[in-house]
C-alpha positions as CSV (number, residue, x, y, z in Angstrom):
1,X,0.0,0.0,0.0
2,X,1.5,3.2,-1.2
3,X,2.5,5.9,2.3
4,X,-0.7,8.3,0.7
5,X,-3.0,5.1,0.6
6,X,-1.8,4.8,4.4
7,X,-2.6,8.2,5.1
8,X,-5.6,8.2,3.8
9,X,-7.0,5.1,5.4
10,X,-5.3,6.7,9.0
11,X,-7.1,9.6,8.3
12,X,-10.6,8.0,7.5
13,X,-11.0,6.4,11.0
14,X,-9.4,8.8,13.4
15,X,-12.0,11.1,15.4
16,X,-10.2,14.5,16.6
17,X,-11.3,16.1,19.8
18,X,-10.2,19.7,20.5
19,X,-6.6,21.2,21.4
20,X,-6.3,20.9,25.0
21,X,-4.7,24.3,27.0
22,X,-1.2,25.2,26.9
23,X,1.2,22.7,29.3
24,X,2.3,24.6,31.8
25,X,6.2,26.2,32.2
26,X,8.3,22.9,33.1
27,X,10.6,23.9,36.1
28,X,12.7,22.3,38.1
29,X,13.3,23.3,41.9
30,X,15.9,22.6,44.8
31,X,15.1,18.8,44.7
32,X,14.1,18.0,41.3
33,X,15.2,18.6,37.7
34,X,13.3,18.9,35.1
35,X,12.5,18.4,31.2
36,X,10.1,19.0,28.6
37,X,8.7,16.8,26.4
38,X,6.5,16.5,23.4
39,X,5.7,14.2,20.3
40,X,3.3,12.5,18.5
41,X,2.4,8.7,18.4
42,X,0.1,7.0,16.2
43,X,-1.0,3.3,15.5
44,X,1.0,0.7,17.2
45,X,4.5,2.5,17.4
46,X,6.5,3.4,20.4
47,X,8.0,6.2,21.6
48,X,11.1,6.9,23.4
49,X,13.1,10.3,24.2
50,X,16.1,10.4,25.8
51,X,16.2,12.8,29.1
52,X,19.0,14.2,30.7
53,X,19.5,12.5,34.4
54,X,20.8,9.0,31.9
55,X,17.1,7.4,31.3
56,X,14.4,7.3,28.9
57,X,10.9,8.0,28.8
58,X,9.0,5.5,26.7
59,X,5.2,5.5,25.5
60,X,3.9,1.9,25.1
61,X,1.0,0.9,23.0
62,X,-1.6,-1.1,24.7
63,X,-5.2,-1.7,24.7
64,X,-6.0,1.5,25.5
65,X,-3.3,3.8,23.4
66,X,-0.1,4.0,25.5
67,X,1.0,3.6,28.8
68,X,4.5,5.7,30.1
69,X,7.5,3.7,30.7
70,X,10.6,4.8,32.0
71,X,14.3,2.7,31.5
72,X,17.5,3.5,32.8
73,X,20.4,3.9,30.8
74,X,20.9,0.4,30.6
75,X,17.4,-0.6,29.0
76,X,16.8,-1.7,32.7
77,X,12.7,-0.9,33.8
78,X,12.0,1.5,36.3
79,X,8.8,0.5,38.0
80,X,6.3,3.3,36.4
81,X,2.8,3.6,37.0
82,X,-0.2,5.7,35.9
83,X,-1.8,8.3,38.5
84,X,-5.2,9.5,37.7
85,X,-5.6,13.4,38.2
86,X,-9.2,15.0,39.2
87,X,-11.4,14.9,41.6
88,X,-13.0,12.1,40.9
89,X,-10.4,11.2,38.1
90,X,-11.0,11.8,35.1
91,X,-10.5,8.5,32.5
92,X,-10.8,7.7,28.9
93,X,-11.6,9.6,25.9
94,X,-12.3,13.3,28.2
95,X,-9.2,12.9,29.9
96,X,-6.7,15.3,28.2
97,X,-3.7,14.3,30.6
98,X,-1.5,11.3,30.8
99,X,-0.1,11.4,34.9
100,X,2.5,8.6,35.9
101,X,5.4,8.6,38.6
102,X,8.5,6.3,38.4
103,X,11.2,5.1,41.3
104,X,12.1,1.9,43.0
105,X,9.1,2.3,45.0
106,X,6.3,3.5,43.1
107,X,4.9,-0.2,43.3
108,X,5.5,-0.8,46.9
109,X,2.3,-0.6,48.7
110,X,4.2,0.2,52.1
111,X,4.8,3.8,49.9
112,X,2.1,4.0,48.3
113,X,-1.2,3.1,50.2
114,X,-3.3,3.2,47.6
115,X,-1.8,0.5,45.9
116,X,-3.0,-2.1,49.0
117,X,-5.3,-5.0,48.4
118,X,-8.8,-4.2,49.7
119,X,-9.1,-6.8,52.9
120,X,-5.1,-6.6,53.8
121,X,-3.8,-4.9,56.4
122,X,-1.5,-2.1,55.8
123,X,2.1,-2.0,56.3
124,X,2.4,0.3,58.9
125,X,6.1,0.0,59.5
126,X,8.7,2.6,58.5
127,X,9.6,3.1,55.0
128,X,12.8,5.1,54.0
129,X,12.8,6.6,50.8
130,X,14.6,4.7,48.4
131,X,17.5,5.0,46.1
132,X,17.7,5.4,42.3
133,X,16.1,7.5,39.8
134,X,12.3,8.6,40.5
135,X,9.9,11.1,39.8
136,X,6.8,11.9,38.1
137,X,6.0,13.1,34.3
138,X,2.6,15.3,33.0
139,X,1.6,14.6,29.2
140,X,-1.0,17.1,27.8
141,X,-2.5,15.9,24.9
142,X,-3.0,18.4,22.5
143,X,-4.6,16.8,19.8
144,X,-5.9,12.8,19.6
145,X,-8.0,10.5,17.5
146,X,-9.9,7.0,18.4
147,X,-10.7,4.1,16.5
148,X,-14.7,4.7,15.3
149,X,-15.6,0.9,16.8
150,X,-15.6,0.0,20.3
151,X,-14.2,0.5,22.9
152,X,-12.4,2.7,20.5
153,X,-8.5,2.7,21.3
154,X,-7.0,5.6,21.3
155,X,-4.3,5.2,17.8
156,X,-3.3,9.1,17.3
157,X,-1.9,11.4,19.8
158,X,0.2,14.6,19.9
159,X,1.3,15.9,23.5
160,X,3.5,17.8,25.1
161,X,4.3,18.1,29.6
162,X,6.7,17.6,31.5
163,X,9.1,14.8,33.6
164,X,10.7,15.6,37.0
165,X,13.3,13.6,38.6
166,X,15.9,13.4,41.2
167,X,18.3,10.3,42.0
168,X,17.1,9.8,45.5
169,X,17.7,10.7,49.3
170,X,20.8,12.4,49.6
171,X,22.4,13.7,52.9
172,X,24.3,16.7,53.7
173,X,27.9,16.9,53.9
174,X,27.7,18.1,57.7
175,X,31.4,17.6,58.8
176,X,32.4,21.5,59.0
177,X,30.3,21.7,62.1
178,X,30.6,21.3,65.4
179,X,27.6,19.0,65.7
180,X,24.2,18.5,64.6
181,X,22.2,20.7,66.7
182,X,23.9,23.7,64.5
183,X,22.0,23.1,61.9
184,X,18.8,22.2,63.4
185,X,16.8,26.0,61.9
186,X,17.7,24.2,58.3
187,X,16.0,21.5,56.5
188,X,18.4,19.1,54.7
189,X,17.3,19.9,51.4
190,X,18.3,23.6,52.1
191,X,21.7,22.4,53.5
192,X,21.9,20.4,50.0
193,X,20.8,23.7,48.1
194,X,23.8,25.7,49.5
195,X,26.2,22.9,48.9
196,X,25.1,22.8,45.3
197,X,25.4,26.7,44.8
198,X,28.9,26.1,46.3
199,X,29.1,27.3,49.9
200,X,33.0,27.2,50.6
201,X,33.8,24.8,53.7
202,X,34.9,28.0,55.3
203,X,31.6,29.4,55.6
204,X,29.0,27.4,57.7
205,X,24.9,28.4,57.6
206,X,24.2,29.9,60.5
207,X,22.1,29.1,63.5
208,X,21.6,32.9,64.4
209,X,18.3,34.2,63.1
210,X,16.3,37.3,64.2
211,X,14.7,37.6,66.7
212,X,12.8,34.7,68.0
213,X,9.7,36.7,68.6
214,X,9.7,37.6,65.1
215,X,8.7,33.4,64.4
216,X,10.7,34.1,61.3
217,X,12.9,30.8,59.2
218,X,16.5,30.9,59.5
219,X,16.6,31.1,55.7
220,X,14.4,33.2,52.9
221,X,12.9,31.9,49.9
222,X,13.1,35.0,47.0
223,X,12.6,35.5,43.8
224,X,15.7,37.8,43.4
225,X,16.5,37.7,40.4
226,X,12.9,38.4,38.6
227,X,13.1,34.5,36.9
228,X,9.9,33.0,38.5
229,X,11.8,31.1,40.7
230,X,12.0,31.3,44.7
231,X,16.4,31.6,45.3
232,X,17.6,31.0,48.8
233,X,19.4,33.5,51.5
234,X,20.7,32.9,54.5
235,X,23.3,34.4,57.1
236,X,26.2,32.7,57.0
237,X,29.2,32.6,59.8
238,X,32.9,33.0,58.2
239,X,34.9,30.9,60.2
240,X,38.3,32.6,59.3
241,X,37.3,36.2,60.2
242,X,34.9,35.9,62.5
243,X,32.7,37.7,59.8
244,X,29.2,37.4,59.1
245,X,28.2,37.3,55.4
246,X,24.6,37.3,53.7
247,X,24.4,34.2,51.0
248,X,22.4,34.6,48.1
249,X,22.1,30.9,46.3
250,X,20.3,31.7,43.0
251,X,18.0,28.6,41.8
252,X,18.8,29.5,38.2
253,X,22.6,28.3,37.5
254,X,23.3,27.0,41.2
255,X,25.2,30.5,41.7
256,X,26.6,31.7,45.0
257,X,26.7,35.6,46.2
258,X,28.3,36.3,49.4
259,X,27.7,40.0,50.8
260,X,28.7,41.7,54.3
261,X,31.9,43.2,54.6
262,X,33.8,43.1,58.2
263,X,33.3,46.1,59.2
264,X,31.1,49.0,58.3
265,X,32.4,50.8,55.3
266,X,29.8,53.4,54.1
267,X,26.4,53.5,54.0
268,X,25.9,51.7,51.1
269,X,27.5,48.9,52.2
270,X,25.8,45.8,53.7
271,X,28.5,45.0,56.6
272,X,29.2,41.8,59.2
273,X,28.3,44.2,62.2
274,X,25.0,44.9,60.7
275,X,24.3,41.3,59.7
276,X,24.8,40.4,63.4
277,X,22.7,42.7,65.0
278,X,19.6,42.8,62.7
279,X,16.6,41.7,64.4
280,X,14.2,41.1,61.4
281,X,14.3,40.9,58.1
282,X,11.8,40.2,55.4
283,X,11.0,40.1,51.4
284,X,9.9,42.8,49.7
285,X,9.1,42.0,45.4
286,X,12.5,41.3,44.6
287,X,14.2,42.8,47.4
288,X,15.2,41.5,51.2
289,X,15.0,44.0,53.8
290,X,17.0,43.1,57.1
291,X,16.5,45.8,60.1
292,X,17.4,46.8,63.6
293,X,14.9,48.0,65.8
294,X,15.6,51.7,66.2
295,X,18.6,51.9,64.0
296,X,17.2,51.6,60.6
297,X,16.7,48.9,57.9
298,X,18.6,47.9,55.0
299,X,17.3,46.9,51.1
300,X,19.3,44.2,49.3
301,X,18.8,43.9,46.0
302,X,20.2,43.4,42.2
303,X,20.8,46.3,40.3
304,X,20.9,46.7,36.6
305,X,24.2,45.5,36.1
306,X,23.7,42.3,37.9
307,X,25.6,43.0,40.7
308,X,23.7,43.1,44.6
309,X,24.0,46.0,46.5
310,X,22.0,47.2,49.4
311,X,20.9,50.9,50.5
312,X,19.8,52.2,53.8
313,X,16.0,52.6,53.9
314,X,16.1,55.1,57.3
315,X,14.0,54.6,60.4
């Protein structure tokens, strides 16, 4: 049969719904990276795309169109199963969303609950989160076609989403301090954040924070540099001078900013003796504000060139 024959018979039994909305902006965050994807399928093929954290995504025909599949870089299978999305989930030929999650223990019901035999008891005991590759992935289908006889498989589809991964638990390199209780204000994954961004061993997060009336984190979540996503400061201790420096760990790049001289040099200067005595501090836009009661606050921010800077804001 000639490839326009094909097309033509392909054409004659596929039923079209409706582009669905735009997939959202694929990000990743502090934990997770991230990929976009898109494609089309038809018939009984496969397809596979290659992503960047050394595995593959695969969509598998089956009865009912394709199922996601994810292999490692080996051809090994990562477990990989579907997650309905909605309230109640939406299924079949109005769903406009293919949902699945992947990792060692997406099929371990002592994980996942859901996933228990009605009548069985659950596994109550402690799980720890397991090694290895896992995450989850959002197809939007944009544009799909059925088969005109029941129960009508689905045999054409264009989509696009987005996969998020990481490679597991990790723990913080904690050795530079004195003992765990220093670092008790910070979540590990924040630890992890600043070791990514490249926190010198010489400069430790610190435990100081302001004020504990003010019930304010030892850390601040920004979006400093106007991206759309939330960047990371905290104080940090400089265990060579004594000095206290502000560290600004931008999400986009994994880039590292120290500010805070050692001693007060102007008053456009952020210094240690400043950073030390603040008693609040707080976002403003794209801007952190730090402040001593009665003495004044202080504005960091990123100029036009880039660079951060801060500026007295007065009483």
């Amino acid at each position: 049969m000639s490839n326009r024959k094909a097309a033509l018979l392909v054409t004659s039994i596929l039923t079209f719904t409706a582009p669905a909305q735009a997939t959202p902006e694929c990000q990743g965050d502090w934990v997770n990276q991230s990929a976009s994807v898109e494609g089309v399928v038809f018939g009984n093929k496969n397809f596979e795309v290659e992503l960047p954290g050394d595995f593959a995504l695969n969509l598998l025909p089956d009865d009912k169109g394709w199922r996601a599949q994810v292999f490692d870089n080996e051809g090994q299978v990562i477990p990989t199963r579907s997650v309905a999305r909605g309230m109640p989930p939406v299924r079949g030929h109005n769903n406009p969303h293919m949902s699945f999650v992947f990792g060692p223990g997406v099929l371990d019901p002592a994980l996942n609950p859901e996933l228990l035999v009605p009548g069985r008891p659950p596994n109550v005991a402690a799980v720890e989160p397991s090694p290895g590759i896992q995450g989850n992935g959002q197809l939007m289908i944009v544009e799909q076609g059925f088969e005109p006889e029941p129960p009508s498989r689905r045999i054409f589809m264009k989509f696009e989403g987005c996969v998020q991964w990481n490679n597991g638990p990790r723990e913080p390199d904690t050795s530079s301090y004195s003992s765990p209780e220093a670092l008790t204000n910070f979540p590990s994954w924040v630890i992890l954040a600043f070791e990514d961004c490249g926190l010198p061993k010489t400069h430790l997060l610190s435990g100081r924070k302001p004020r504990a009336s003010y019930r304010q984190r030892a850390w601040l979540e920004p979006d400093i540099d106007g991206d759309g996503r939330s960047d990371l400061v905290a104080l940090v201790d400089d265990m060579k001078s004594g000095a206290s420096r502000l560290a600004i760990c931008q999400q986009d790049g994994k880039t590292l900013t120290l500010i805070g001289q050692a001693t007060k040099s102007g008053a456009q200067t952020l210094s240690s003796d400043f950073l030390i005595d603040a008693d609040w501090w707080s976002i403003d836009g794209r801007s952190i504000i730090l402040g001593i009661e009665g003495a004044g606050s202080q504005r960091v921010y990123r100029d036009a060139s880039g660079e951060f800077v801060s500026a007295w804001e007065g009483d």
